[in-house]
HTML snippet that shows the backbone in 3Dmol.js (N, CA, C, O; Angstrom):
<script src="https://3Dmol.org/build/3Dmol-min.js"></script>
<div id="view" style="width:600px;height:400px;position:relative"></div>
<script>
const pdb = `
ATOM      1  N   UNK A   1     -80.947 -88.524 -37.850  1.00  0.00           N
ATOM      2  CA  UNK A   1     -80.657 -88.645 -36.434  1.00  0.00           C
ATOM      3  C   UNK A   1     -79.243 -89.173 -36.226  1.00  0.00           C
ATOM      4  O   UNK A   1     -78.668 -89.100 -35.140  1.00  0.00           O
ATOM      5  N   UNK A   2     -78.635 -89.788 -37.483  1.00  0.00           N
ATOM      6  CA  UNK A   2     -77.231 -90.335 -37.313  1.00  0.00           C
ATOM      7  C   UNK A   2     -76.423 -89.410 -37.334  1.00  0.00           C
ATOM      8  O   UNK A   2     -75.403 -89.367 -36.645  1.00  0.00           O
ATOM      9  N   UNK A   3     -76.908 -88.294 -38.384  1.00  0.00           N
ATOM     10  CA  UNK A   3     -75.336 -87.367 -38.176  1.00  0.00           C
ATOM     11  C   UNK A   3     -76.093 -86.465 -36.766  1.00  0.00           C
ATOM     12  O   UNK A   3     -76.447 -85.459 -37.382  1.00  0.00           O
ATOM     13  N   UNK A   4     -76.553 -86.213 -35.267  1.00  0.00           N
ATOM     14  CA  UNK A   4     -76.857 -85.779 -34.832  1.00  0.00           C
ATOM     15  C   UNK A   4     -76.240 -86.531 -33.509  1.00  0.00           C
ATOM     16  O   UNK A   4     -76.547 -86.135 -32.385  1.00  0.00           O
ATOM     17  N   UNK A   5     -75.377 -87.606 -33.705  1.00  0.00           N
ATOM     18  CA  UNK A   5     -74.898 -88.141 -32.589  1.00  0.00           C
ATOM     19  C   UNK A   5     -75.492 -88.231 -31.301  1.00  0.00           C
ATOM     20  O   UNK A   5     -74.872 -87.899 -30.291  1.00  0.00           O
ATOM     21  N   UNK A   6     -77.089 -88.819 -31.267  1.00  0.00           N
ATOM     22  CA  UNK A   6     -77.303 -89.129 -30.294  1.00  0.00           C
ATOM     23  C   UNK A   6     -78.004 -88.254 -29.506  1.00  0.00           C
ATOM     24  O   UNK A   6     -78.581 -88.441 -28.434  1.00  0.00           O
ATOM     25  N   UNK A   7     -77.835 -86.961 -30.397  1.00  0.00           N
ATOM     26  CA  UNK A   7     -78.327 -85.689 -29.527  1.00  0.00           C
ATOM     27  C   UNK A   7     -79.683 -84.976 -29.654  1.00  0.00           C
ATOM     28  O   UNK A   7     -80.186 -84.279 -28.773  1.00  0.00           O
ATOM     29  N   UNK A   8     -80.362 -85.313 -31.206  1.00  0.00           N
ATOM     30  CA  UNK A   8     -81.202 -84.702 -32.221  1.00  0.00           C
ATOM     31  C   UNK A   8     -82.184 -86.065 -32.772  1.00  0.00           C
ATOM     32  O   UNK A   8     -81.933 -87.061 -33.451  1.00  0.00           O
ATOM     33  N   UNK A   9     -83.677 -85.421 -31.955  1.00  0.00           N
ATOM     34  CA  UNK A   9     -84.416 -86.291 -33.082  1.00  0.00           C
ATOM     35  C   UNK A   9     -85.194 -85.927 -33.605  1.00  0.00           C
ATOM     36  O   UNK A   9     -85.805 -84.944 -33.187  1.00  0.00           O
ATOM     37  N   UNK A  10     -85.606 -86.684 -35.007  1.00  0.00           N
ATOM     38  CA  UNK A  10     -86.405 -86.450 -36.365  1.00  0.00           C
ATOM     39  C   UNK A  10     -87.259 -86.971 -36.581  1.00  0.00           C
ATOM     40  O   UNK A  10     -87.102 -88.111 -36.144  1.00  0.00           O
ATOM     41  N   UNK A  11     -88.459 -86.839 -37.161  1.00  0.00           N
ATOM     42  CA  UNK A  11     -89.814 -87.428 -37.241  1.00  0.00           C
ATOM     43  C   UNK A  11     -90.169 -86.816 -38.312  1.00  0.00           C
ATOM     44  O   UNK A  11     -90.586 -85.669 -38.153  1.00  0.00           O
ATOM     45  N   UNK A  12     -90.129 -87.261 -39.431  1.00  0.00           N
ATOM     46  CA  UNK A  12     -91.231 -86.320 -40.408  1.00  0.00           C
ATOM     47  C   UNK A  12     -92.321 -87.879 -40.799  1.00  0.00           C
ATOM     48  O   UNK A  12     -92.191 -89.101 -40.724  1.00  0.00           O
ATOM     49  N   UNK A  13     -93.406 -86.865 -41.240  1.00  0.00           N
ATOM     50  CA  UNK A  13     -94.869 -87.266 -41.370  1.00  0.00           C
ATOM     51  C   UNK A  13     -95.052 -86.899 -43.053  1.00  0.00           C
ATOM     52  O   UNK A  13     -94.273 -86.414 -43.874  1.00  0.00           O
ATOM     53  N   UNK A  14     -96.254 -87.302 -43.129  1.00  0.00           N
ATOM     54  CA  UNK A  14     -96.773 -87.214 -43.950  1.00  0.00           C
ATOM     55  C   UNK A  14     -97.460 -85.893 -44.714  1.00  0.00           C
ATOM     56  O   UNK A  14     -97.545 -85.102 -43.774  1.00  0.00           O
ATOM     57  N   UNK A  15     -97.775 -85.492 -45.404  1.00  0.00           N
ATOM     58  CA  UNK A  15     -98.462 -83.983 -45.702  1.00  0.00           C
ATOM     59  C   UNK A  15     -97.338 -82.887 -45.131  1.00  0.00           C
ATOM     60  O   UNK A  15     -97.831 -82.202 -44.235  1.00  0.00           O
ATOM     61  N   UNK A  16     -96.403 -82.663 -45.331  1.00  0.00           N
ATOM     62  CA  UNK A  16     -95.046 -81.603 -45.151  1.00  0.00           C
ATOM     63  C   UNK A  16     -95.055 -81.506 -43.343  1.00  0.00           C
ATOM     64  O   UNK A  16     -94.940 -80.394 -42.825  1.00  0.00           O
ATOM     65  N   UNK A  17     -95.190 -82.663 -42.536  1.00  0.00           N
ATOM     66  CA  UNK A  17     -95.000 -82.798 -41.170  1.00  0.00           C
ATOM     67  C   UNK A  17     -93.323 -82.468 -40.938  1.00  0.00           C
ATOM     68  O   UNK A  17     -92.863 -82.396 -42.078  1.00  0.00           O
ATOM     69  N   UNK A  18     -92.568 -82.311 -40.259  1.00  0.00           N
ATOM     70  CA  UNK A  18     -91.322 -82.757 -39.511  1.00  0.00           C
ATOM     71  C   UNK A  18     -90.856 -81.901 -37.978  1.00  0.00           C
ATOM     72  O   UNK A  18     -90.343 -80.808 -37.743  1.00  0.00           O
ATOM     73  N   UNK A  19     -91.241 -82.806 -37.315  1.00  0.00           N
ATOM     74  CA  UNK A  19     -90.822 -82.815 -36.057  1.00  0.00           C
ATOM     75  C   UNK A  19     -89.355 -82.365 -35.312  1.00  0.00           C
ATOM     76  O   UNK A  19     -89.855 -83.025 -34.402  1.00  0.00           O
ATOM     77  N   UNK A  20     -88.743 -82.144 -35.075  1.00  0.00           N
ATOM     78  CA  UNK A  20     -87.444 -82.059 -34.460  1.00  0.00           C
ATOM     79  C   UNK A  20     -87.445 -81.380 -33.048  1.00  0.00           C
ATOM     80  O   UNK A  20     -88.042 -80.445 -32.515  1.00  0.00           O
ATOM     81  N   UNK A  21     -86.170 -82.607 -32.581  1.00  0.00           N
ATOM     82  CA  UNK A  21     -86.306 -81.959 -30.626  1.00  0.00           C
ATOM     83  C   UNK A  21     -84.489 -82.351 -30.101  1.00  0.00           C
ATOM     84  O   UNK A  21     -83.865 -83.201 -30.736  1.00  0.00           O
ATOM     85  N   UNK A  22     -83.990 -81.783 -29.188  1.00  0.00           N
ATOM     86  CA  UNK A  22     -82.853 -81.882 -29.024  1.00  0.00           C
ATOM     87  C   UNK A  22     -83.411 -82.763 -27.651  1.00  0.00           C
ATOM     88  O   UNK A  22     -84.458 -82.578 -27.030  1.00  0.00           O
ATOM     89  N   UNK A  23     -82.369 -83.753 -27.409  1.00  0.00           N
ATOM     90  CA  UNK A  23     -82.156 -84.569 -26.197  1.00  0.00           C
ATOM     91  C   UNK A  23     -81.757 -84.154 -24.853  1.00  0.00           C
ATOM     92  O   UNK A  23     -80.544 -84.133 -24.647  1.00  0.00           O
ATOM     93  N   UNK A  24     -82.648 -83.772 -23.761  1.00  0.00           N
ATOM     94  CA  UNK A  24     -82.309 -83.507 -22.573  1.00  0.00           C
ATOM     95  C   UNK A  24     -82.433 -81.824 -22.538  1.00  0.00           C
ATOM     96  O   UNK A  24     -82.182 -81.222 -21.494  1.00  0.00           O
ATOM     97  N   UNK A  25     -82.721 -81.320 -23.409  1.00  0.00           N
ATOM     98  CA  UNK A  25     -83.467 -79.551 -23.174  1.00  0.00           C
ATOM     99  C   UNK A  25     -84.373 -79.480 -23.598  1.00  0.00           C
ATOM    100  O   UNK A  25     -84.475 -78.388 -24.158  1.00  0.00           O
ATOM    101  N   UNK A  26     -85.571 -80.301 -23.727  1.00  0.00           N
ATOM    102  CA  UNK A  26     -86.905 -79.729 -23.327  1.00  0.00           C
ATOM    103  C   UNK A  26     -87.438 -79.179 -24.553  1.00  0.00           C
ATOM    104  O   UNK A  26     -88.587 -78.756 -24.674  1.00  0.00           O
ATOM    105  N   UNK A  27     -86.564 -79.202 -25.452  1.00  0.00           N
ATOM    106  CA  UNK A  27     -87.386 -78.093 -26.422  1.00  0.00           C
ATOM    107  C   UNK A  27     -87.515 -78.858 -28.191  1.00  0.00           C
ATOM    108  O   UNK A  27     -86.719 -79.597 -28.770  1.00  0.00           O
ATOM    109  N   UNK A  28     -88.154 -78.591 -28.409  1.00  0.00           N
ATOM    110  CA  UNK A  28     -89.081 -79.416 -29.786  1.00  0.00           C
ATOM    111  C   UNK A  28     -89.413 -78.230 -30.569  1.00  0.00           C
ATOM    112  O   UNK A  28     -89.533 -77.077 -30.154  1.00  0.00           O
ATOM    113  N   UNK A  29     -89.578 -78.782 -32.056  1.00  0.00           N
ATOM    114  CA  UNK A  29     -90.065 -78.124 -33.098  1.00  0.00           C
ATOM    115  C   UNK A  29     -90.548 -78.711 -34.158  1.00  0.00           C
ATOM    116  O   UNK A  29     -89.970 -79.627 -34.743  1.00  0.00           O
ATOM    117  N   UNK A  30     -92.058 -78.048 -34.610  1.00  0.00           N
ATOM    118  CA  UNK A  30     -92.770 -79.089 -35.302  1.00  0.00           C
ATOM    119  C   UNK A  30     -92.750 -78.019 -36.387  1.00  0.00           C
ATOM    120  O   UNK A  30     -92.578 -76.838 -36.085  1.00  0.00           O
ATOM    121  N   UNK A  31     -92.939 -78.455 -37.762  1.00  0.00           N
ATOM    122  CA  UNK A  31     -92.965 -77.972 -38.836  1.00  0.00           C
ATOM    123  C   UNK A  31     -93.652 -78.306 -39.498  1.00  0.00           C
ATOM    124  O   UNK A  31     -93.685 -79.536 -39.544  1.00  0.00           O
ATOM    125  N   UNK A  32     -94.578 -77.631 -40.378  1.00  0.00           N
ATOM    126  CA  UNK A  32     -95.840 -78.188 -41.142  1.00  0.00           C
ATOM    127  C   UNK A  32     -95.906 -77.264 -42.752  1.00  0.00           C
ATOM    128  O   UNK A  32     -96.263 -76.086 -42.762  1.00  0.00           O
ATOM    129  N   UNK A  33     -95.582 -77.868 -43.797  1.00  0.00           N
ATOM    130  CA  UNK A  33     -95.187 -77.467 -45.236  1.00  0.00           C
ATOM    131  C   UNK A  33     -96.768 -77.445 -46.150  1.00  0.00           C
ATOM    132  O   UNK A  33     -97.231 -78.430 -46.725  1.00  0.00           O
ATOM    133  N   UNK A  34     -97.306 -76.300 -46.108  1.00  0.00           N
ATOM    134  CA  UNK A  34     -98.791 -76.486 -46.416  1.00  0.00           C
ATOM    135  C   UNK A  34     -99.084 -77.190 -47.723  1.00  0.00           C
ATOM    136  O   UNK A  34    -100.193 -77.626 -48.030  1.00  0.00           O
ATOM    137  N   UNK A  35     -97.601 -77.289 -48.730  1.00  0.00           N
ATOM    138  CA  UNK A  35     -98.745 -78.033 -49.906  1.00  0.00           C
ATOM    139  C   UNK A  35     -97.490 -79.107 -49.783  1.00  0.00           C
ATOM    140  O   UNK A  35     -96.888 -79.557 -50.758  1.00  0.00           O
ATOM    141  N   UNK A  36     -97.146 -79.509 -48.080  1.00  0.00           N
ATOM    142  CA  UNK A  36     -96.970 -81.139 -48.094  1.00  0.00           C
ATOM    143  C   UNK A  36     -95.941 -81.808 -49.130  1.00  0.00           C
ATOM    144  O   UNK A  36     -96.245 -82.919 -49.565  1.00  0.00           O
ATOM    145  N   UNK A  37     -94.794 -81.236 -49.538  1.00  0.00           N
ATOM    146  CA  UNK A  37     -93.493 -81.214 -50.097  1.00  0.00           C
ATOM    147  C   UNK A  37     -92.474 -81.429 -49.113  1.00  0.00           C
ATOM    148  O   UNK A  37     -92.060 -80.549 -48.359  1.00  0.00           O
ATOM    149  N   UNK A  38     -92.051 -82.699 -49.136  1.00  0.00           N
ATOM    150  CA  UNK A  38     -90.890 -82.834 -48.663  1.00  0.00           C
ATOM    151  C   UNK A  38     -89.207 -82.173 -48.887  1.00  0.00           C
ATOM    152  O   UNK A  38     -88.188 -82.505 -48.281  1.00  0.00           O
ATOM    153  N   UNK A  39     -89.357 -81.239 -49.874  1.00  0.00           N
ATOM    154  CA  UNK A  39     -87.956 -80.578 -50.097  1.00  0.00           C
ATOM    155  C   UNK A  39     -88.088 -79.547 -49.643  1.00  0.00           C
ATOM    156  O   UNK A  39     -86.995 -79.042 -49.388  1.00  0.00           O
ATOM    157  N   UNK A  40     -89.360 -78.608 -49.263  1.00  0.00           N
ATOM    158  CA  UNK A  40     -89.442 -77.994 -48.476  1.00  0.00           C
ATOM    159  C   UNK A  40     -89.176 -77.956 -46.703  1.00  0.00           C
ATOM    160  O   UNK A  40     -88.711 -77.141 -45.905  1.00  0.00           O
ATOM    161  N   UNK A  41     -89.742 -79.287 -46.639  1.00  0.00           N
ATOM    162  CA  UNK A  41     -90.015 -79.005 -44.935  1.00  0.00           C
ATOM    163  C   UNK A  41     -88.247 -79.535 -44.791  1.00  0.00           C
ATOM    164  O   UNK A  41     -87.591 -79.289 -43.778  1.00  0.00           O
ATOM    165  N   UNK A  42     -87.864 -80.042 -45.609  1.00  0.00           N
ATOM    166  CA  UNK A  42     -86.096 -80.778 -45.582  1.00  0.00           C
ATOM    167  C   UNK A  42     -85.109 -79.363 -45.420  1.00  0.00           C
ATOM    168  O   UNK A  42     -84.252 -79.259 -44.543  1.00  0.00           O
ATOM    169  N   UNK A  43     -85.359 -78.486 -46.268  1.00  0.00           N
ATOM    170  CA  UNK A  43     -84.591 -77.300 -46.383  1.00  0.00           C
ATOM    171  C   UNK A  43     -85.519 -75.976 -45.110  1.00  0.00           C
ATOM    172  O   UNK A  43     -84.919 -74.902 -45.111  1.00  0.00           O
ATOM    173  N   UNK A  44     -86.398 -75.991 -44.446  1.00  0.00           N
ATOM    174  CA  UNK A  44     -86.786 -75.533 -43.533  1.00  0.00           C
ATOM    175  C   UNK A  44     -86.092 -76.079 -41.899  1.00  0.00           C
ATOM    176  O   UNK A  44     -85.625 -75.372 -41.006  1.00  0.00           O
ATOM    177  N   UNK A  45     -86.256 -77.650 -41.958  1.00  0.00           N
ATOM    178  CA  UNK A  45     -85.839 -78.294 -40.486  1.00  0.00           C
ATOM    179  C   UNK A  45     -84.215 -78.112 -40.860  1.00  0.00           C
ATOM    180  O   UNK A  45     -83.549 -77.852 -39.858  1.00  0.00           O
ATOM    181  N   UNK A  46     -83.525 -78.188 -41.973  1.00  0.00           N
ATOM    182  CA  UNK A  46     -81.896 -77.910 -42.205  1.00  0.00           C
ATOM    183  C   UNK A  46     -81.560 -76.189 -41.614  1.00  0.00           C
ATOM    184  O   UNK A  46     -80.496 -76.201 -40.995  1.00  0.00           O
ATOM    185  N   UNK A  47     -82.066 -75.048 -41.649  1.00  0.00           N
ATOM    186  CA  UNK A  47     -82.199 -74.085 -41.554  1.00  0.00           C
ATOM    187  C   UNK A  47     -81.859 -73.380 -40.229  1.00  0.00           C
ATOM    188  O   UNK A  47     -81.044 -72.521 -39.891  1.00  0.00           O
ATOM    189  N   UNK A  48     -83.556 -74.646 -39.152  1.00  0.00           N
ATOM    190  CA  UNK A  48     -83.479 -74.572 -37.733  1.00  0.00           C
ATOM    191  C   UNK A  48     -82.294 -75.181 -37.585  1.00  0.00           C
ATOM    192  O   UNK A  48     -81.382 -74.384 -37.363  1.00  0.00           O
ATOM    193  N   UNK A  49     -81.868 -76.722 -37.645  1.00  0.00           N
ATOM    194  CA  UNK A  49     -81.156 -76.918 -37.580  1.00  0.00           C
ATOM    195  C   UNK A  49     -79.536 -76.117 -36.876  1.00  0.00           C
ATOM    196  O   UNK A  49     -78.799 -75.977 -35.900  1.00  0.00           O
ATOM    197  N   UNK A  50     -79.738 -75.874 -37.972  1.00  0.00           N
ATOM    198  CA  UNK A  50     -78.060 -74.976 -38.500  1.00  0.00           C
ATOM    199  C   UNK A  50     -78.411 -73.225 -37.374  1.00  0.00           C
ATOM    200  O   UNK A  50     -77.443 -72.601 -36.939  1.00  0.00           O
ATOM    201  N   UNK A  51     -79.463 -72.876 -37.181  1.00  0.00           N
ATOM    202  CA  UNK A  51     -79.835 -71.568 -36.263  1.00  0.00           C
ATOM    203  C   UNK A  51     -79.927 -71.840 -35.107  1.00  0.00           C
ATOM    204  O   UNK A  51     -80.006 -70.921 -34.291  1.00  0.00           O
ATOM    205  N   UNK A  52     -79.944 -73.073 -34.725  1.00  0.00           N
ATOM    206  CA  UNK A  52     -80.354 -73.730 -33.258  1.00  0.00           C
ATOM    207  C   UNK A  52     -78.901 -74.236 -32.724  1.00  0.00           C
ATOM    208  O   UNK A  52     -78.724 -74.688 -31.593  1.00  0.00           O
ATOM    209  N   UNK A  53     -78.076 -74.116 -33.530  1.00  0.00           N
ATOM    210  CA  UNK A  53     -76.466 -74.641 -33.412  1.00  0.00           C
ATOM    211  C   UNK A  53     -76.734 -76.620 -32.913  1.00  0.00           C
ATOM    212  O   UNK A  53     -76.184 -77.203 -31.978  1.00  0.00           O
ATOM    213  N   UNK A  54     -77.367 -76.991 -33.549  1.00  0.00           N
ATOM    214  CA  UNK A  54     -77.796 -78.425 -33.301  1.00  0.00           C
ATOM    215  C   UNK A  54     -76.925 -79.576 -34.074  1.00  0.00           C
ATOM    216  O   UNK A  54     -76.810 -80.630 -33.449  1.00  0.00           O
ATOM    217  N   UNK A  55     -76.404 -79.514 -35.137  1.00  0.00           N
ATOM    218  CA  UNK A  55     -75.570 -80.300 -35.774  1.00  0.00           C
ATOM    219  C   UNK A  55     -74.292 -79.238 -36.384  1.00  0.00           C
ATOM    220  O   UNK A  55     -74.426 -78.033 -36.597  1.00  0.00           O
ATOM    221  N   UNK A  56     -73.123 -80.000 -36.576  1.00  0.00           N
ATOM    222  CA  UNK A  56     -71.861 -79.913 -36.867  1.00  0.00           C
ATOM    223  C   UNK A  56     -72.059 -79.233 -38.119  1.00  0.00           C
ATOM    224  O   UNK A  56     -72.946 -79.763 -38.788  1.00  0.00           O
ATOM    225  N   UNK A  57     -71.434 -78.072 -38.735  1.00  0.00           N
ATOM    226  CA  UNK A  57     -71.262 -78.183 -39.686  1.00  0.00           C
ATOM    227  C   UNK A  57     -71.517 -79.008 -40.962  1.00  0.00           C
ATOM    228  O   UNK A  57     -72.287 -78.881 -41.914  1.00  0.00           O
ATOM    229  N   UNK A  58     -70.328 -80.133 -40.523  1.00  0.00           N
ATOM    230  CA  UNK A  58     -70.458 -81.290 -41.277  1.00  0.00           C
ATOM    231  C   UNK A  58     -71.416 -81.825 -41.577  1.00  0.00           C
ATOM    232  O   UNK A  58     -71.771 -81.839 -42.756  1.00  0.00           O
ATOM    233  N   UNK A  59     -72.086 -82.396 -40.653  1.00  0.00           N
ATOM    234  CA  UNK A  59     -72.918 -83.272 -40.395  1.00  0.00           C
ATOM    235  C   UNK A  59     -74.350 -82.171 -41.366  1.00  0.00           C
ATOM    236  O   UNK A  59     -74.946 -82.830 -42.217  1.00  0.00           O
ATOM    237  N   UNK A  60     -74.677 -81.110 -41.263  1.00  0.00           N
ATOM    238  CA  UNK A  60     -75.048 -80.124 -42.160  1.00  0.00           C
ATOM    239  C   UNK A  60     -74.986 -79.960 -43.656  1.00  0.00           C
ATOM    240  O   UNK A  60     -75.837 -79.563 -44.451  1.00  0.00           O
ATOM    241  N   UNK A  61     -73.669 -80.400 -43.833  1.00  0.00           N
ATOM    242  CA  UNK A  61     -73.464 -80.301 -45.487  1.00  0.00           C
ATOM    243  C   UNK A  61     -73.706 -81.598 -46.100  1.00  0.00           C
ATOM    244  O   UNK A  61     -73.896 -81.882 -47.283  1.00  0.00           O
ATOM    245  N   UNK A  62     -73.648 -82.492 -44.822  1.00  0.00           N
ATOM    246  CA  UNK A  62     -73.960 -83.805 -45.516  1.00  0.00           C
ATOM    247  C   UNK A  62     -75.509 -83.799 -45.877  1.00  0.00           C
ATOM    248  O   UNK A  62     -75.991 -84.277 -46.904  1.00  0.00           O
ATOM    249  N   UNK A  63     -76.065 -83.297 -45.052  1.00  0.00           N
ATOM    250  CA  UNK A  63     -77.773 -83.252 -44.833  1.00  0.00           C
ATOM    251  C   UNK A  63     -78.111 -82.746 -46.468  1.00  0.00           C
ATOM    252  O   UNK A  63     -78.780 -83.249 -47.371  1.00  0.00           O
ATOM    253  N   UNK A  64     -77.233 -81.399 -46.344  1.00  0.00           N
ATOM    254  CA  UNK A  64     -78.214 -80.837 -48.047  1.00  0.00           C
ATOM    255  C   UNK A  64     -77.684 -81.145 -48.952  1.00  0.00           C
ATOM    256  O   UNK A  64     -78.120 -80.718 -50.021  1.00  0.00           O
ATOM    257  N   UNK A  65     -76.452 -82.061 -48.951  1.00  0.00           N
ATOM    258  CA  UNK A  65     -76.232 -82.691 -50.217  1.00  0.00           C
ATOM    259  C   UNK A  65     -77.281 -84.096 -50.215  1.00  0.00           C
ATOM    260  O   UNK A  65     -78.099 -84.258 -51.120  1.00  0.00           O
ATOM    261  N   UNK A  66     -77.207 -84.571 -49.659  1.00  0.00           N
ATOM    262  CA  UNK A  66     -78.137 -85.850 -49.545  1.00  0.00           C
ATOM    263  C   UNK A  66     -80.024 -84.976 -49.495  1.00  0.00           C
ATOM    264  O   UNK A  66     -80.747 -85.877 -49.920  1.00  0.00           O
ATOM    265  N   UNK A  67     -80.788 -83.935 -49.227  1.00  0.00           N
ATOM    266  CA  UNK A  67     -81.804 -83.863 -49.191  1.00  0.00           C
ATOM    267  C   UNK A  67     -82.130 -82.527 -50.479  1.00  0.00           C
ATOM    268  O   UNK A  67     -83.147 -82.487 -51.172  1.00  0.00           O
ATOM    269  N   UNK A  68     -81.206 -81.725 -50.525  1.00  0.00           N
ATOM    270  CA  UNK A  68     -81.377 -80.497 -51.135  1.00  0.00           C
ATOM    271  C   UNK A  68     -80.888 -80.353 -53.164  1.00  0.00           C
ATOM    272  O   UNK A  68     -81.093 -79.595 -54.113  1.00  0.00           O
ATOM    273  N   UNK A  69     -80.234 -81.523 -52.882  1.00  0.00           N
ATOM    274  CA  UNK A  69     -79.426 -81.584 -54.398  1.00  0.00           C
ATOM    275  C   UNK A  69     -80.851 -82.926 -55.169  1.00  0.00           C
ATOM    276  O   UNK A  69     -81.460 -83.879 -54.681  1.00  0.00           O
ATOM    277  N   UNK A  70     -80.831 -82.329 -56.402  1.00  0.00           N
ATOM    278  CA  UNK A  70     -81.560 -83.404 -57.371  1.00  0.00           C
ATOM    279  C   UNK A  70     -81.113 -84.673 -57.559  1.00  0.00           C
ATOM    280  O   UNK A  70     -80.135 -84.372 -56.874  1.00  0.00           O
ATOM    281  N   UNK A  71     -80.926 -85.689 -57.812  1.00  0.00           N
ATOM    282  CA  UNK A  71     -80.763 -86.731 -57.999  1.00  0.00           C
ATOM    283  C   UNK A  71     -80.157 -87.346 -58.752  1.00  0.00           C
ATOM    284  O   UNK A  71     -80.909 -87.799 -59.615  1.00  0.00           O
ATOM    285  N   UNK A  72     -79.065 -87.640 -58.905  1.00  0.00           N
ATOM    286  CA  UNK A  72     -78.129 -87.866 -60.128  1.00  0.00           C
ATOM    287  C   UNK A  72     -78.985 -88.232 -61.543  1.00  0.00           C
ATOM    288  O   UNK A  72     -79.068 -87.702 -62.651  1.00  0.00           O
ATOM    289  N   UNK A  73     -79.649 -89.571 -60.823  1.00  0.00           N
ATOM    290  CA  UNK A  73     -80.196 -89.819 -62.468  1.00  0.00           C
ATOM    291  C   UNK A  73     -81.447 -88.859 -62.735  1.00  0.00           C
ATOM    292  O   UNK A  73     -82.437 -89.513 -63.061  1.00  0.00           O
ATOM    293  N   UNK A  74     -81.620 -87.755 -62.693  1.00  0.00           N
ATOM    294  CA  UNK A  74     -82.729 -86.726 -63.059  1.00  0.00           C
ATOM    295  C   UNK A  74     -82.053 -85.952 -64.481  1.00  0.00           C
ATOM    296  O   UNK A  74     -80.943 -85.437 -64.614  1.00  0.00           O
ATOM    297  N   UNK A  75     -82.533 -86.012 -64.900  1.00  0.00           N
ATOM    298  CA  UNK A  75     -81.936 -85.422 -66.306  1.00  0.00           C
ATOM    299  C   UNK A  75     -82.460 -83.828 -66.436  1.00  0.00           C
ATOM    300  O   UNK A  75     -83.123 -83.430 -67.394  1.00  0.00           O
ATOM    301  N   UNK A  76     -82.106 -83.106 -65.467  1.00  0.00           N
ATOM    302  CA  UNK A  76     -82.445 -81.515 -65.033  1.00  0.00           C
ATOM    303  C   UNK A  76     -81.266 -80.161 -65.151  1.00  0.00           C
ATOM    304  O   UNK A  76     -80.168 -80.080 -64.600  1.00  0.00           O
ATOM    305  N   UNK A  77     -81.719 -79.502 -65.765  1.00  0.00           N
ATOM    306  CA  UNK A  77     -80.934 -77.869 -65.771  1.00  0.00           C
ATOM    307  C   UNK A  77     -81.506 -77.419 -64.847  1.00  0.00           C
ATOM    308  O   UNK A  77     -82.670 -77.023 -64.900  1.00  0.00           O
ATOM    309  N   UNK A  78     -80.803 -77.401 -63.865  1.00  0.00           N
ATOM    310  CA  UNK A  78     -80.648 -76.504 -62.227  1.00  0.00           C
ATOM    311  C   UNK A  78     -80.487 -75.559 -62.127  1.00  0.00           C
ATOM    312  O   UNK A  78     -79.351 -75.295 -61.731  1.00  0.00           O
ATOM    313  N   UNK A  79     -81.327 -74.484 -62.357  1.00  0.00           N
ATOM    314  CA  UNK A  79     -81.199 -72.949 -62.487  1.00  0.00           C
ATOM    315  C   UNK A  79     -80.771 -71.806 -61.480  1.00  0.00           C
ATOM    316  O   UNK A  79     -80.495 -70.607 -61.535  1.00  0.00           O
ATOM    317  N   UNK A  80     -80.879 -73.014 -60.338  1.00  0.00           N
ATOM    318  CA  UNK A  80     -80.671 -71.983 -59.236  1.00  0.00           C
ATOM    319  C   UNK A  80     -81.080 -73.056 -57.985  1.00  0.00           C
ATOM    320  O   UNK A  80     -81.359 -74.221 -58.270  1.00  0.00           O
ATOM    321  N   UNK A  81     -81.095 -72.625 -56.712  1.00  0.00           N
ATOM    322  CA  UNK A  81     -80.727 -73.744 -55.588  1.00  0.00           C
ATOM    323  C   UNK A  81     -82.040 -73.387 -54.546  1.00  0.00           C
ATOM    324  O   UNK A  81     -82.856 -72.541 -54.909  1.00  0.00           O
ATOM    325  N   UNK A  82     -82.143 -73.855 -53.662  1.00  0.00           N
ATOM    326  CA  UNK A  82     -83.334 -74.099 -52.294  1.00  0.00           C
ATOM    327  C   UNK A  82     -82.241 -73.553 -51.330  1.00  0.00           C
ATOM    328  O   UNK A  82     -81.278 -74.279 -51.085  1.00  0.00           O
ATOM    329  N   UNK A  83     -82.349 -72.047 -50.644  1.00  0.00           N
ATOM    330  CA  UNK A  83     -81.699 -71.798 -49.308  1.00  0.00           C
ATOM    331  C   UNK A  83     -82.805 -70.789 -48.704  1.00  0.00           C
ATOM    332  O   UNK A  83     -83.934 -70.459 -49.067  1.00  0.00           O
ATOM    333  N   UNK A  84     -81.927 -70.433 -47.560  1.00  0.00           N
ATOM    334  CA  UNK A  84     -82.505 -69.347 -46.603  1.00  0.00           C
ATOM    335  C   UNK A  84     -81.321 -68.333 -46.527  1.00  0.00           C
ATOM    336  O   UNK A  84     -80.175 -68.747 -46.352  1.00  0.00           O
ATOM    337  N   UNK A  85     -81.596 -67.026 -46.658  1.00  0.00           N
ATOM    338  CA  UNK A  85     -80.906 -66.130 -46.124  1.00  0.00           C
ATOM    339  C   UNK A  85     -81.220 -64.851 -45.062  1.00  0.00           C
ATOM    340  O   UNK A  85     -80.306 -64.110 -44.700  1.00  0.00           O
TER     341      UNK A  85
END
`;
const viewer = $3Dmol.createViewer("view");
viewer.addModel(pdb, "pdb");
viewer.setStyle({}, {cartoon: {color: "spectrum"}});
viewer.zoomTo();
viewer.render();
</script>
């Protein structure tokens, strides 16, 4: 909600829940990840996000480096990445 300046809010739940609604238009979106994976419903609400013209660019790349990338200390061969096209 920080890189969203005030404009964008976030709610995720439990079992692949996440909520999202823009401030002052009325309009909401709930998202539900059936086997309840959070890197899913993260790279789904990034998606709307980014299709809904709701956050900056920026504020975007910060999102999937911080939700979409593995974890430094994971000791993993990354074969390939989480997008939408």
């Amino acid at each position: 909600m920080r890189l969203g300046h005030g404009q964008v809010l976030s709610k995720g739940g439990a079992e692949g829940i996440q909520c999202l609604s823009r401030i002052g238009e009325g309009l909401g979106v709930a998202i539900k990840v059936e086997d309840g994976t959070s890197r899913a419903k993260h790279a789904v609400a990034l998606h709307l996000l980014e299709q809904l013209d709701w956050l900056t660019p920026a504020s975007l790349e910060e999102l999937r480096q911080h939700h979409l990338r593995p974890a430094d200390h994971l000791r993993l061969d990354v074969l390939g990445e989480l997008r939408f096209t």
